[in-house]
Backbone as CSV, one residue per row, in Angstrom:
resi,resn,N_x,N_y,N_z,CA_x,CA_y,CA_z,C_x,C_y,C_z
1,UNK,-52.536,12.709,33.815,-52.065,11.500,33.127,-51.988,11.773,31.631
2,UNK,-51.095,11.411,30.667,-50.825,11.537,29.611,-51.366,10.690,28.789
3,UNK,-52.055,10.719,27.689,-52.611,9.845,26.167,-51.721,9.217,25.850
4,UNK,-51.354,7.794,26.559,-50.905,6.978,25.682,-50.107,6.825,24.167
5,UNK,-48.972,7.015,23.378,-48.419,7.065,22.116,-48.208,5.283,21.802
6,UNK,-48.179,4.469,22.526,-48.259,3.247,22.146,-48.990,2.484,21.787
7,UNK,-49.157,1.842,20.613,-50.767,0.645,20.103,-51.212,0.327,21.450
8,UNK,-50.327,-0.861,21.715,-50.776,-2.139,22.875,-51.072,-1.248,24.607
9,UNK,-51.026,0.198,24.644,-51.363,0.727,25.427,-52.502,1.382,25.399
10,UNK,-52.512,1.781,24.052,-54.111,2.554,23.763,-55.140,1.773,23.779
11,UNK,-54.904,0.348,23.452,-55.773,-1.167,23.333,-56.159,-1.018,25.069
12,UNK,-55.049,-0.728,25.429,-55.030,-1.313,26.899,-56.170,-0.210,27.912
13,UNK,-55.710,0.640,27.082,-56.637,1.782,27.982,-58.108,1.476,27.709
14,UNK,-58.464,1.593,26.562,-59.743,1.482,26.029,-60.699,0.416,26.664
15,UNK,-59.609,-0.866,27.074,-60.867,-1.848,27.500,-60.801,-1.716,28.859
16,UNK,-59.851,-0.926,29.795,-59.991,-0.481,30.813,-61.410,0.835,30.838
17,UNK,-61.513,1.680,29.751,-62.556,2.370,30.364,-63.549,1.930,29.751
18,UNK,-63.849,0.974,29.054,-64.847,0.244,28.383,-65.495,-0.134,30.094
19,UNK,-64.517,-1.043,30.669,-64.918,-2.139,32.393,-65.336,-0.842,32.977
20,UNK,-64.781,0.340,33.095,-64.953,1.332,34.295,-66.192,2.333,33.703
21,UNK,-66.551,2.298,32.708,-68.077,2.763,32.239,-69.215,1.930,32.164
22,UNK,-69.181,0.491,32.681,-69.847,-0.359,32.596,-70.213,-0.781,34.196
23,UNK,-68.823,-0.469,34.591,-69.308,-0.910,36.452,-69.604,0.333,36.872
24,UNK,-69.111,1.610,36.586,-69.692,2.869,36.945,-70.382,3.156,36.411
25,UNK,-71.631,3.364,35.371,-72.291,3.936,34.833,-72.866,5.185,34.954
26,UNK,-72.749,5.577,36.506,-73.949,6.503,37.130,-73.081,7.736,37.260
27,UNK,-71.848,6.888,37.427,-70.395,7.615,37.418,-70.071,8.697,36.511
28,UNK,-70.777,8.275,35.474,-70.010,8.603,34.029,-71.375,8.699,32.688
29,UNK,-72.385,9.676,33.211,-74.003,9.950,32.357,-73.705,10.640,31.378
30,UNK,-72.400,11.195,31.129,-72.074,11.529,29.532,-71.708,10.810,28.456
31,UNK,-71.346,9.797,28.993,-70.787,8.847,28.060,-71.904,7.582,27.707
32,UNK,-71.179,7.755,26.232,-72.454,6.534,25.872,-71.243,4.972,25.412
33,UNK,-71.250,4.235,26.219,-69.726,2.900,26.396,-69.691,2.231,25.231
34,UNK,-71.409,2.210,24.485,-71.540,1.426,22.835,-70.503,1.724,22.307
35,UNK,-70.330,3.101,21.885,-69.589,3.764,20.865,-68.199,3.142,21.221
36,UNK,-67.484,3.375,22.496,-66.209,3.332,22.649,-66.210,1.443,21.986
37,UNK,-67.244,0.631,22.613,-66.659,-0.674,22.467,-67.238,-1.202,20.751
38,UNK,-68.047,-0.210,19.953,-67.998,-0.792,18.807,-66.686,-0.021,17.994
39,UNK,-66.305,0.575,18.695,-64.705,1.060,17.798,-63.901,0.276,18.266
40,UNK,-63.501,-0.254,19.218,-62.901,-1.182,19.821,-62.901,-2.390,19.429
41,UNK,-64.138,-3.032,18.877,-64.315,-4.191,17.938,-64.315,-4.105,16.559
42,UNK,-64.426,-2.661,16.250,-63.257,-2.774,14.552,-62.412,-2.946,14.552
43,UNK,-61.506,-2.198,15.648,-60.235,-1.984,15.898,-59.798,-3.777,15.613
44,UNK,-60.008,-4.692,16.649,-60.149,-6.038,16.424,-59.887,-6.929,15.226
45,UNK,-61.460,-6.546,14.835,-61.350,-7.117,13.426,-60.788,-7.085,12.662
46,UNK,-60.079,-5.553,12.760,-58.842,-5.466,11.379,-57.610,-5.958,11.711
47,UNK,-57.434,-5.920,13.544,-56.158,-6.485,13.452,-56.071,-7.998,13.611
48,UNK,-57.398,-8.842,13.949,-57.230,-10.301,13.346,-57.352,-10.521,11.455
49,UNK,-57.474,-9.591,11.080,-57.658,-9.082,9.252,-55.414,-9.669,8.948
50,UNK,-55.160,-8.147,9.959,-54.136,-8.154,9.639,-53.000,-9.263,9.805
51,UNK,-53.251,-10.119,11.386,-52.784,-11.173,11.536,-52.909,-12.238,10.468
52,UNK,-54.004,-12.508,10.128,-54.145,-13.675,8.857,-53.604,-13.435,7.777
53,UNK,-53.310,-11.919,7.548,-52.584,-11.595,6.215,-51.073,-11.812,5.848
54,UNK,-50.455,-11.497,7.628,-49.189,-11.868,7.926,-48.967,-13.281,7.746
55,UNK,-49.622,-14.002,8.468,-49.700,-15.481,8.318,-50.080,-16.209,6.519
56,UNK,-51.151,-15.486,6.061,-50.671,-15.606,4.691,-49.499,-15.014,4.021
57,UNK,-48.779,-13.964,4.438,-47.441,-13.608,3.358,-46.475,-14.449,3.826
58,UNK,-46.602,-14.948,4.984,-45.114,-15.710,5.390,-45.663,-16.868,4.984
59,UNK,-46.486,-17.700,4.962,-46.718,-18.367,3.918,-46.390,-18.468,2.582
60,UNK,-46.673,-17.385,1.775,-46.330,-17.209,0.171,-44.899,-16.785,0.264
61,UNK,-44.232,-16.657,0.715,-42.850,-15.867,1.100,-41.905,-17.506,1.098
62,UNK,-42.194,-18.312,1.700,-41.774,-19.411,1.879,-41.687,-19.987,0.847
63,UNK,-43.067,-19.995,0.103,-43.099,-20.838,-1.175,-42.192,-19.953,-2.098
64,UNK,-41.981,-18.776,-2.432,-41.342,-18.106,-3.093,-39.790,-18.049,-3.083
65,UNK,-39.788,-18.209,-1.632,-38.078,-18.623,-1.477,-37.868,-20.181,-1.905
66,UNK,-38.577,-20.996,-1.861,-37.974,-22.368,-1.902,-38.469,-22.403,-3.780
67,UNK,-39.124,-22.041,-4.388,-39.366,-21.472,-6.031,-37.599,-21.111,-6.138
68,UNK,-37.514,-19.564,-5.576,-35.983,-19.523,-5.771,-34.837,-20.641,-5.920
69,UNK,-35.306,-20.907,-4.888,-33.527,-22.089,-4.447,-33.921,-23.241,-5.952
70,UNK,-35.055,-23.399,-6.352,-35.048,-24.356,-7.225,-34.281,-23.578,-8.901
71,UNK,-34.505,-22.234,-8.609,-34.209,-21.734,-10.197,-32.636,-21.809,-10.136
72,UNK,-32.109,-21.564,-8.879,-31.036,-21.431,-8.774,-29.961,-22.738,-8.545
73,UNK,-30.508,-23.416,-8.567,-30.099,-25.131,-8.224,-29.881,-25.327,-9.666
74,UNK,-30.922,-24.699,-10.895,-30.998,-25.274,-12.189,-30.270,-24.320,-13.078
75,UNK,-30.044,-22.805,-12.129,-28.844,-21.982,-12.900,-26.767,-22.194,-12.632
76,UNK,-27.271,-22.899,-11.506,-25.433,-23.696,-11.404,-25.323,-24.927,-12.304
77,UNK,-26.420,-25.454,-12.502,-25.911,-26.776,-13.148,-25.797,-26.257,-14.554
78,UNK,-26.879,-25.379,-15.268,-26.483,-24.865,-16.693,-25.195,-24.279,-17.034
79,UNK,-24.778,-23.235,-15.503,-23.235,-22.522,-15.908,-22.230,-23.558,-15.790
80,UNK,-21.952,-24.605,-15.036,-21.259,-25.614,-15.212,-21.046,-26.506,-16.729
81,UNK,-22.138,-26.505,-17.398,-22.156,-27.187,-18.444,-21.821,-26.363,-19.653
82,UNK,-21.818,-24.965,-19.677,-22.024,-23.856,-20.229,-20.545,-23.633,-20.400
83,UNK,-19.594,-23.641,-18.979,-18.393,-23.443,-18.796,-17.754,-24.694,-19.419
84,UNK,-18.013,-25.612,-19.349,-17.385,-27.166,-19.755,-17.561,-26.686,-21.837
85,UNK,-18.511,-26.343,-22.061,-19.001,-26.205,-23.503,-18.004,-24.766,-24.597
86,UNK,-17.801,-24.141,-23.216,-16.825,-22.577,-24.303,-15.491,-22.850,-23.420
87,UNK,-15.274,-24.295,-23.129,-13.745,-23.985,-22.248,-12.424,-23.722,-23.430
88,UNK,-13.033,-23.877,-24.414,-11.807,-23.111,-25.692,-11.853,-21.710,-25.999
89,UNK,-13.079,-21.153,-25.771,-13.322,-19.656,-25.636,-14.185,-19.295,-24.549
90,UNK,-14.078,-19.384,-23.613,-14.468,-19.011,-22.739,-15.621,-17.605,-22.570
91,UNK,-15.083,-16.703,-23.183,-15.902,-15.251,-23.865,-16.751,-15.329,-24.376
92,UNK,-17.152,-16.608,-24.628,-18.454,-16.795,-25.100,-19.716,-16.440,-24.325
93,UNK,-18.800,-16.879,-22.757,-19.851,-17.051,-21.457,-20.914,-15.762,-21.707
94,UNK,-20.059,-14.367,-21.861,-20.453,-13.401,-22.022,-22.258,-13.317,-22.766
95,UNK,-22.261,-14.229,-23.673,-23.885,-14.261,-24.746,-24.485,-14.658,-23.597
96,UNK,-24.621,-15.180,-22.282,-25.757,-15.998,-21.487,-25.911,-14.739,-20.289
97,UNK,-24.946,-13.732,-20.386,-25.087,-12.994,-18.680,-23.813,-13.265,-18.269
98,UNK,-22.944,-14.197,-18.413,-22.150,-15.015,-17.245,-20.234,-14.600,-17.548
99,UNK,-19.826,-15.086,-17.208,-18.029,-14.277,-17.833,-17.525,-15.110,-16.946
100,UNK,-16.125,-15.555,-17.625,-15.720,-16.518,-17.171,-14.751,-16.180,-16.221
101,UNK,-14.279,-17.396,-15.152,-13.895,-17.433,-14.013,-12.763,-16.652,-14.020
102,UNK,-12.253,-16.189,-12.995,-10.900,-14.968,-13.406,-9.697,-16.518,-12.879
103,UNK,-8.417,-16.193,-13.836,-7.750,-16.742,-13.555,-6.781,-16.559,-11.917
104,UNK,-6.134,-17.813,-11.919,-5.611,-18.025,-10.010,-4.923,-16.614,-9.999
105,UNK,-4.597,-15.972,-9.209,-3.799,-15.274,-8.533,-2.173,-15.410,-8.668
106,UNK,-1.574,-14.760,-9.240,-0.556,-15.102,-9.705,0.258,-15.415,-8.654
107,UNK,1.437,-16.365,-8.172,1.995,-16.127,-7.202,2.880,-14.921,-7.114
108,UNK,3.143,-13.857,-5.634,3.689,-13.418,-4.875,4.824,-13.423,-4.064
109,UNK,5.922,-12.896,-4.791,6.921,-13.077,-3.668,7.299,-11.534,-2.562
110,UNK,7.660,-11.720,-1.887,7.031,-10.582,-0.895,7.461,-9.475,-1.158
111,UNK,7.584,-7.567,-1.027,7.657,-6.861,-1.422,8.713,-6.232,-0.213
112,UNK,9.284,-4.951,-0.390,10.634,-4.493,0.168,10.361,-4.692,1.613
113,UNK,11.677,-4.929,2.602,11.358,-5.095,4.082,11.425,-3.775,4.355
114,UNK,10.650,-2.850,5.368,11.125,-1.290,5.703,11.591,-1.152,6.765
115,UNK,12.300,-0.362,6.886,12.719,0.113,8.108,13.488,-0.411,9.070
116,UNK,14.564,-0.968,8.434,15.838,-1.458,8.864,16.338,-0.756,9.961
117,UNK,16.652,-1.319,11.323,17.190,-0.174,12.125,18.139,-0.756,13.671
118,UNK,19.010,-0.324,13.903,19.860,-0.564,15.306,18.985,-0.400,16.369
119,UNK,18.214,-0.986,17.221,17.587,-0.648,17.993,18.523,-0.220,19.234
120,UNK,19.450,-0.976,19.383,20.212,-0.972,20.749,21.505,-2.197,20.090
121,UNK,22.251,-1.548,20.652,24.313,-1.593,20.077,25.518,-1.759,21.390
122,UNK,26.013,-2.373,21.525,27.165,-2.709,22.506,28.035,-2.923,22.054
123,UNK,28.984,-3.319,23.310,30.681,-4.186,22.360,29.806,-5.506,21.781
124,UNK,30.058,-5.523,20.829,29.849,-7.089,20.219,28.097,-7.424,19.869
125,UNK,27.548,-6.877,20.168,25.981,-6.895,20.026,25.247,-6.084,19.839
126,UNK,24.436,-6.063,18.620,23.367,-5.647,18.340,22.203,-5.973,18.215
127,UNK,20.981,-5.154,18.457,19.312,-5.210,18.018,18.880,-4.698,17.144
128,UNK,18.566,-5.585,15.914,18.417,-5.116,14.765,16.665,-5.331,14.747
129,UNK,15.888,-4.379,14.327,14.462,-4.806,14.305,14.208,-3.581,12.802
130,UNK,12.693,-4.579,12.008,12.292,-4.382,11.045,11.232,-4.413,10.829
131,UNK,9.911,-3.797,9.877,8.850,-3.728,9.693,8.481,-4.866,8.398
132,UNK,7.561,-5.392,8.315,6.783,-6.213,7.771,6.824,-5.671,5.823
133,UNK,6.929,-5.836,4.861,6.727,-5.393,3.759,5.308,-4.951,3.951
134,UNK,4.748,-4.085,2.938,3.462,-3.751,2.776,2.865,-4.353,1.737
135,UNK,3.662,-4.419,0.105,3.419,-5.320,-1.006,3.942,-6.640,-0.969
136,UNK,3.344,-7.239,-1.864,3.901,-8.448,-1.860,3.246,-9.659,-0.958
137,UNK,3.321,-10.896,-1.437,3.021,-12.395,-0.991,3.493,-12.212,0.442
138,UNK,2.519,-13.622,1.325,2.702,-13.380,2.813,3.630,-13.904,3.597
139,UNK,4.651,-13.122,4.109,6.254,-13.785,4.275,6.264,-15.045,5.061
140,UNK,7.325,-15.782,5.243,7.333,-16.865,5.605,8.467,-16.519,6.668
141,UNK,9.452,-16.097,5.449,10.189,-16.235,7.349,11.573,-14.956,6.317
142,UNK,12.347,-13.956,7.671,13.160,-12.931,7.102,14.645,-13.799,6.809
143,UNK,15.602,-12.671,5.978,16.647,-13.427,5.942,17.501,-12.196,5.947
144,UNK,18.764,-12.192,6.742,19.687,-11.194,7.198,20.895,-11.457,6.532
145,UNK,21.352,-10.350,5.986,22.761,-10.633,5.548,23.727,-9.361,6.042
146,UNK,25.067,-9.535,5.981,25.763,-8.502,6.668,26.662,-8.508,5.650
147,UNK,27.209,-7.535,5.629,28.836,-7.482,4.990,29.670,-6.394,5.587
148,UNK,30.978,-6.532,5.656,32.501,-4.981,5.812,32.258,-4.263,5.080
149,UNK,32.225,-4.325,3.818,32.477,-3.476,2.590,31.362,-2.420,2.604
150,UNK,31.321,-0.909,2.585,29.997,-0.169,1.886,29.344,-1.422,0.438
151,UNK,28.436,-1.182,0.987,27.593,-2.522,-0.583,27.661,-1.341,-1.372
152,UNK,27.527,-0.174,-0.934,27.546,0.960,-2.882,28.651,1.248,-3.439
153,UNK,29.352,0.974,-2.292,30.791,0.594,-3.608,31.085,-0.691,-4.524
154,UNK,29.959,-1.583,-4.228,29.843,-2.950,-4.809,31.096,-3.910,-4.663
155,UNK,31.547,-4.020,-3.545,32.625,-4.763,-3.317,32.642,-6.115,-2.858
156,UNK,32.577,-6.172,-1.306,32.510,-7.545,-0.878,31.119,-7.823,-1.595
157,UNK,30.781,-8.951,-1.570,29.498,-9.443,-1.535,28.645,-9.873,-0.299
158,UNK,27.421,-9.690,0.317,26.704,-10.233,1.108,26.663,-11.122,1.937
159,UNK,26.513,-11.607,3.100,26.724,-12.832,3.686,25.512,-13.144,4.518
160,UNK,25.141,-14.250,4.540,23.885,-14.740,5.246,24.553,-14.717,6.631
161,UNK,23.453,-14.115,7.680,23.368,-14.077,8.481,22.745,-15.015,9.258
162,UNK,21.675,-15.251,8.856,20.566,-16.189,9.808,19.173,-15.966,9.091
163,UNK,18.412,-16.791,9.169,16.981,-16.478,9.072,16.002,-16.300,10.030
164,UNK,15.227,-15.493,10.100,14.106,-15.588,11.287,12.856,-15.150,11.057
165,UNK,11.821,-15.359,11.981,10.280,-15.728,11.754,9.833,-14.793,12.303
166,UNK,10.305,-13.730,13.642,10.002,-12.431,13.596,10.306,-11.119,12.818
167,UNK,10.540,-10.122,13.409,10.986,-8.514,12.821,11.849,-7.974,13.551
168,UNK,12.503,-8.854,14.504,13.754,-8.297,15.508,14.517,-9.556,15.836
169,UNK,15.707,-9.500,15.867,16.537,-10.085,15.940,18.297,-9.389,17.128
170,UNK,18.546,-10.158,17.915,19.542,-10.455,18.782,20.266,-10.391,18.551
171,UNK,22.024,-9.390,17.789,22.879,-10.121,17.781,24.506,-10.449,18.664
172,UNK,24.614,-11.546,19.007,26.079,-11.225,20.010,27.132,-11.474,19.128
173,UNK,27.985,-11.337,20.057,29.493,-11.965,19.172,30.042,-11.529,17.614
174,UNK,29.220,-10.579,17.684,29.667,-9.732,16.320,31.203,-9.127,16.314
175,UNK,31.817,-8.674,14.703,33.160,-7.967,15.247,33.120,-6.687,15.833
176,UNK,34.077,-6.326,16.487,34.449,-5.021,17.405,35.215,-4.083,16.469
177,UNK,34.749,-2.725,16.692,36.078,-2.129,15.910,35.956,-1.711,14.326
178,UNK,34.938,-2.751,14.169,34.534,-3.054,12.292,33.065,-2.142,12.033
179,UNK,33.028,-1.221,10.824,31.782,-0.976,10.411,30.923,-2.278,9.472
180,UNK,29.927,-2.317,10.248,29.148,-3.206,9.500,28.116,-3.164,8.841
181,UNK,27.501,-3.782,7.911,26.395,-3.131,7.320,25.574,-4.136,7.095
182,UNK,24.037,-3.980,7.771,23.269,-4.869,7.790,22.221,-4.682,6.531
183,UNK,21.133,-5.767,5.912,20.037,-5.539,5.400,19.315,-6.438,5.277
184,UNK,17.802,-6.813,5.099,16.827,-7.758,5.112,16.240,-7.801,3.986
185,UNK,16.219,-8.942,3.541,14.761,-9.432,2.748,13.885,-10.572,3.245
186,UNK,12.619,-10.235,2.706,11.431,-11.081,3.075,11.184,-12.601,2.119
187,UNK,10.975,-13.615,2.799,11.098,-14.794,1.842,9.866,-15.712,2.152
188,UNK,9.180,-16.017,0.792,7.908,-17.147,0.688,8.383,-18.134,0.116
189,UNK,7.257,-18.924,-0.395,7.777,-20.067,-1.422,8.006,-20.027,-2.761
190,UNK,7.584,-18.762,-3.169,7.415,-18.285,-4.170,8.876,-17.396,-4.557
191,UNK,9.986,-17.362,-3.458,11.371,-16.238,-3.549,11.823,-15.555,-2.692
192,UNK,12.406,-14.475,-3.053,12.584,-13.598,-1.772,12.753,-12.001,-2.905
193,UNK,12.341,-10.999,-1.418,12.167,-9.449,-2.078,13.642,-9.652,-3.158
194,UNK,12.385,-8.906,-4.001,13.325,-8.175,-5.212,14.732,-7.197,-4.620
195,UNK,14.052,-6.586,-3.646,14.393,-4.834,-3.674,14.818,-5.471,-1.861
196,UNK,16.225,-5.033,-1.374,16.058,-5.282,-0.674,15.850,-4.025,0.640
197,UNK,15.725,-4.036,1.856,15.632,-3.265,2.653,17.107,-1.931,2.753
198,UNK,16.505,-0.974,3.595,17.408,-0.078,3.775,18.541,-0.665,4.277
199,UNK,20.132,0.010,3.948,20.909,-0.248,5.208,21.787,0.028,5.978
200,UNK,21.845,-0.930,6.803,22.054,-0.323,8.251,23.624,0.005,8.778
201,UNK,24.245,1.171,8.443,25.639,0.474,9.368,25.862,0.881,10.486
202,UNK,26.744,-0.259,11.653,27.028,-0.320,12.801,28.301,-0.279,12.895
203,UNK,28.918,0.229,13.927,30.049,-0.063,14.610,29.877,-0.331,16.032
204,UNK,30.515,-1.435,16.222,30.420,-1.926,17.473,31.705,-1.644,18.318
């Protein structure tokens, strides 16, 4: 049998051979049982020592946290008044520890759409699907425009297509015969991409 590596097992053993040197005695004429059970009742004492000590720190621990919450109850109401007092210079906050609140977040209008692409092409229909911007405010909804003309020759101008709330889009009834050239931008409340997506041309 192996020596025990656990407290509450070594406890356990001990007052087991404490009982089995006490009902055997005659059993066991080397052993003297005092010894084992006055180590056994230090053992005790220190750990009802140690229990009361626990029970006193979580005690003082309590009072120390609720001490806290009071300093800190009386350090929001000073920075409030503190902030109300340098709201013409604010940098002042800086002399107490404290710096003042960062201003809102500027608004965002969303950043380039990527990856413009024909997924699948017929007579008259295409699947146009697109990836999400990476920069930029959180889109609301895409907006498609098409035109005939190469756009880098800067000719026709653009034409709205449709708007939509996914990254792929359906299209039928398109012209036959015609190169077309698709591209996306992303739109919040705040605008729509600067920069717009790659693009795409089709012939159907």
């Amino acid at each position: 049998m192996k020596f025990p590596s656990k407290e509450q097992d070594i406890i356990k053993l001990a007052n087991e051979m404490v009982a089995g040197y006490k009902a055997y005695a005659t059993d066991f004429p080397s052993v003297t049982v005092t010894t084992l059970e006055d180590t056994l009742e230090a053992y005790n004492v220190a750990l009802a020592a140690l229990n009361a000590a626990k029970t006193k720190y979580e005690l003082a621990l309590q009072a120390k946290n609720l001490e806290l919450d009071s300093v800190k109850h009386v350090m929001r109401d000073d920075l409030k008044l503190s902030e109300a007092d340098t709201s013409a210079e604010p940098e002042k906050l800086i002399e107490i520890g404290w710096s003042p609140k960062p201003s809102p977040t500027s608004p965002q209008i969303p950043g380039q759409v990527l990856n413009l692409r024909a997924s699948y092409q017929n007579e008259g229909t295409v699947t146009l699907e697109w990836n999400k911007p990476r920069t930029g405010g959180v889109i609301r909804n895409y907006v498609l425009y098409r035109t005939t003309n190469n756009p880098a020759g800067g000719m026709n101008p653009w034409t709205m297509v449709d708007f939509y709330y996914d990254t792929m889009t359906e299209l039928a009834d398109q012209p036959v015969g015609v190169k077309l050239y698709y591209m996306v931008k992303g739109s919040n409340t705040w605008g729509m991409s600067e920069t717009e997506s790659n693009i795409v041309p089709v012939v159907l």
